[in-house]
C-alpha positions as CSV (number, residue, x, y, z in Angstrom):
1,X,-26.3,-47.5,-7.1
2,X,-29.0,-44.2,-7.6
3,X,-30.5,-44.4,-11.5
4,X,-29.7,-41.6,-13.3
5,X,-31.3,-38.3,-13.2
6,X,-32.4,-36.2,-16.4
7,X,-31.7,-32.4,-16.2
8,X,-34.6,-30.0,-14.6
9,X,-33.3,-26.6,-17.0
10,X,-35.1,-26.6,-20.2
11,X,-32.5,-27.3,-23.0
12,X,-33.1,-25.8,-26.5
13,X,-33.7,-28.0,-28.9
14,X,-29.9,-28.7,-31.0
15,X,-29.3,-26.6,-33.7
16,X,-28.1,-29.8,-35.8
17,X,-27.7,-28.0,-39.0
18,X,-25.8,-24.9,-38.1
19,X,-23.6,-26.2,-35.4
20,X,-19.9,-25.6,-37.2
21,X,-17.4,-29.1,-37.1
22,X,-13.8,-29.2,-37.6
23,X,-12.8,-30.7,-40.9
24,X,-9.7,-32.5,-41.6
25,X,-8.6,-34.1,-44.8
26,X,-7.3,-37.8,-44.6
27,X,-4.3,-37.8,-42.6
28,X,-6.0,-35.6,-39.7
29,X,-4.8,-32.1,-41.0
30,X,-7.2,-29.4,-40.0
31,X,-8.3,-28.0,-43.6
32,X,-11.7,-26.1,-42.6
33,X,-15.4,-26.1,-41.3
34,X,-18.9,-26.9,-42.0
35,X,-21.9,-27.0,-41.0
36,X,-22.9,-30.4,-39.6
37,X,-25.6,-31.2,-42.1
38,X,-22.8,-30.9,-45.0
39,X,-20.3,-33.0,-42.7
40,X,-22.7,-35.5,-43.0
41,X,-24.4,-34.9,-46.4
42,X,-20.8,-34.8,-47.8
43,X,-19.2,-37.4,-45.7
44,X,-16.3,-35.4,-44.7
45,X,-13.2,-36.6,-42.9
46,X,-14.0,-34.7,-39.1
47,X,-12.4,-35.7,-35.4
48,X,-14.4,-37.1,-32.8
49,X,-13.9,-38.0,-29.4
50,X,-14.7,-41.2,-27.2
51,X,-14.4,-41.2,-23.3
52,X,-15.0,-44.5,-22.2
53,X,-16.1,-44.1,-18.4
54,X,-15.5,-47.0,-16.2
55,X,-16.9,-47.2,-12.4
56,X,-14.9,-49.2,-9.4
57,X,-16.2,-52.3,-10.7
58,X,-14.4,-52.0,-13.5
59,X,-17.6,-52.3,-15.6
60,X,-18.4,-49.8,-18.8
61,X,-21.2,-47.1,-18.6
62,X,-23.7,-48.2,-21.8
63,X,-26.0,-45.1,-23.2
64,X,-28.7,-45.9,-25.4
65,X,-29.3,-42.8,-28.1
66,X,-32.5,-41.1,-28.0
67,X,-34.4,-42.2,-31.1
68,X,-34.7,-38.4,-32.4
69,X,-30.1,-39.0,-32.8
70,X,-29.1,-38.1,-36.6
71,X,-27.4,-41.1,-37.0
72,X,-27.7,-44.9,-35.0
73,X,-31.0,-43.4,-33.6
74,X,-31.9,-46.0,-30.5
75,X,-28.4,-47.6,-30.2
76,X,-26.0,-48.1,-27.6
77,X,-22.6,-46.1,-27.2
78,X,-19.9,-47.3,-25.1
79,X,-18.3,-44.3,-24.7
80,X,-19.6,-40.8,-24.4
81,X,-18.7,-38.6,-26.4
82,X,-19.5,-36.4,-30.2
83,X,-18.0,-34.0,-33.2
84,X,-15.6,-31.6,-32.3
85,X,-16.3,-28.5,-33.2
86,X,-14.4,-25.7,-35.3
87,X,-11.3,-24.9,-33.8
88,X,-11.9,-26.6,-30.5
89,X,-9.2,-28.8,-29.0
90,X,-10.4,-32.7,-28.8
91,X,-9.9,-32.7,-25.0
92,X,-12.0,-29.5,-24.4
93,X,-14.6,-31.2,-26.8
94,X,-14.4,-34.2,-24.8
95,X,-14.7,-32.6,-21.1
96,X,-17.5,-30.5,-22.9
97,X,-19.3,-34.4,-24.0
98,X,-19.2,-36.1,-21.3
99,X,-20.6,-32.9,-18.7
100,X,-23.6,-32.2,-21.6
101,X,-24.3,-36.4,-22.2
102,X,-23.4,-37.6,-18.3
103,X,-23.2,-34.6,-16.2
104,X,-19.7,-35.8,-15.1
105,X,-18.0,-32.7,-14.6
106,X,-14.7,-32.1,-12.5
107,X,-12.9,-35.8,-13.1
108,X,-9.2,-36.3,-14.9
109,X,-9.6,-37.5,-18.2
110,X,-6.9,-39.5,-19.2
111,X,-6.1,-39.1,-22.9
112,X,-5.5,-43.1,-24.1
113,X,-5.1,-43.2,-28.1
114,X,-6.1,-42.8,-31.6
115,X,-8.5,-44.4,-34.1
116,X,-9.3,-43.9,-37.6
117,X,-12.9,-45.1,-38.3
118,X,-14.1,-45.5,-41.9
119,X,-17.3,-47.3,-42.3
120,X,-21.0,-46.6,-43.6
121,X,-20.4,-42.9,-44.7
122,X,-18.7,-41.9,-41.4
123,X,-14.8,-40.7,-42.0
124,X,-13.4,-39.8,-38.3
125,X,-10.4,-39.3,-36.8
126,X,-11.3,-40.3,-32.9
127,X,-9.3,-39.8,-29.7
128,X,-10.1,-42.2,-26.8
129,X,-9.7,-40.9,-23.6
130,X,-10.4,-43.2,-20.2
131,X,-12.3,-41.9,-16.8
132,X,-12.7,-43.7,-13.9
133,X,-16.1,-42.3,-12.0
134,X,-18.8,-43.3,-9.3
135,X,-21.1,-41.0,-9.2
136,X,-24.3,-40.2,-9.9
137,X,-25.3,-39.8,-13.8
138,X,-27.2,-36.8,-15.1
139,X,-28.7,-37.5,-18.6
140,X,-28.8,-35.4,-21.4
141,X,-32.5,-36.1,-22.7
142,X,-32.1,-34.5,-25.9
143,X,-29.1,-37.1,-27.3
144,X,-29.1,-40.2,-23.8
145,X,-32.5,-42.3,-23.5
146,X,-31.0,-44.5,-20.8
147,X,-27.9,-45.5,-19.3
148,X,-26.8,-48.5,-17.8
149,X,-23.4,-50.0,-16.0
150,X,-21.9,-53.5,-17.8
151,X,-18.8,-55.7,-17.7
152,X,-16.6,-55.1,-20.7
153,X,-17.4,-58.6,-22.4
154,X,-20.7,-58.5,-21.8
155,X,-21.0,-54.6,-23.2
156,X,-18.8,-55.8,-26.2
157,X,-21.4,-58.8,-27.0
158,X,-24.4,-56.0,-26.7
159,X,-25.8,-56.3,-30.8
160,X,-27.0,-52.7,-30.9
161,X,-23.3,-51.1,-30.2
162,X,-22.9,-48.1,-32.4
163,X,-19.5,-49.4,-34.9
164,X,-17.4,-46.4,-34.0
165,X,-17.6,-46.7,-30.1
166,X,-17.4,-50.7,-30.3
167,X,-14.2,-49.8,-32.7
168,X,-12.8,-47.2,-29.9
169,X,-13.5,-49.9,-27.2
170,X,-11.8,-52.7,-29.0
171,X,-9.1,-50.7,-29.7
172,X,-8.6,-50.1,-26.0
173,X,-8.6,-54.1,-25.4
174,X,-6.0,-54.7,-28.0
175,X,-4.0,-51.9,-27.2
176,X,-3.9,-53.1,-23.6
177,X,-5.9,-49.7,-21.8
178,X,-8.8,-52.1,-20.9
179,X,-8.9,-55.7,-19.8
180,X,-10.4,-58.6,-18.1
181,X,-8.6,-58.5,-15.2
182,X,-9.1,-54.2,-14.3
């Protein structure tokens, strides 16, 4: 297994404020923008996506957040993944994710389900998709600090998941898109 790689090109620095986010009201209906500093401020209702990305060993890639990460700053995700922006499609947003946080780029995505995730000030409407890779990883510095390959119990019993992505993941267990036995 090679460790991952951080990016060469010099990124500029996220435009956190600015960056527009499709809003939807509680039953998932588009119903506007904003900017992501009043998404948050305001705890709107906005979609997110999760790709969970699993390698031949059937283990779960793990990315600690970089500390400088609006919100769960040092945690782990167990999916890749972010906001989708205004009038972007979640599986474009997801593609776009998981090249910008990974560097995978070129793999199917296989669209798996639907969450709704409602806990400390966070109101999102995820969609879970599954990818099956072996690559090599290439870090995004600005938003990954590390990443790392685990089996699905142990990744589950990690204590500094971020609650959305342990939700998404859990949700895949019961649901019967990850297992054990994979």
């Amino acid at each position: 297994m090679t460790a991952p790689t951080y990016r060469d090109e010099a990124l500029p620095a996220p435009r956190v404020a600015e960056e527009r986010i499709q809003l939807v009201d509680s039953r998932n209906r588009p119903c506007g923008s904003a900017s992501r500093a009043l998404m948050r401020r305001y705890q709107f209702w906005h979609r997110a996506t999760y790709v969970v990305v699993r390698n031949g060993r059937s283990e779960l890639c793990v990315q600690r957040r970089t500390l400088t990460k609006e919100v769960f700053p040092g945690g782990l995700d167990l999916a890749a993944g972010g906001v989708v922006g205004a009038g972007e499609a979640v599986h474009v947003a997801a593609r776009r994710e998981l090249a910008e946080e990974l560097g995978i780029d070129g793999v199917a995505l296989r669209p798996a389900m639907e969450f709704r995730h409602a806990r400390g000030g966070n109101h999102i409407y995820g969609s879970i998709f599954l990818v099956d890779y072996d690559g090599a990883l290439t870090l995004q510095a600005e938003e990954v600090a590390d990443a790392f390959w685990c089996p699905l119990d142990e990744a589950l019993a990690l204590l500094d998941v971020t609650p959305d992505t342990r939700q998404a993941v859990e949700a895949l267990v019961q649901a019967g898109w990850l297992g054990r036995e994979r």
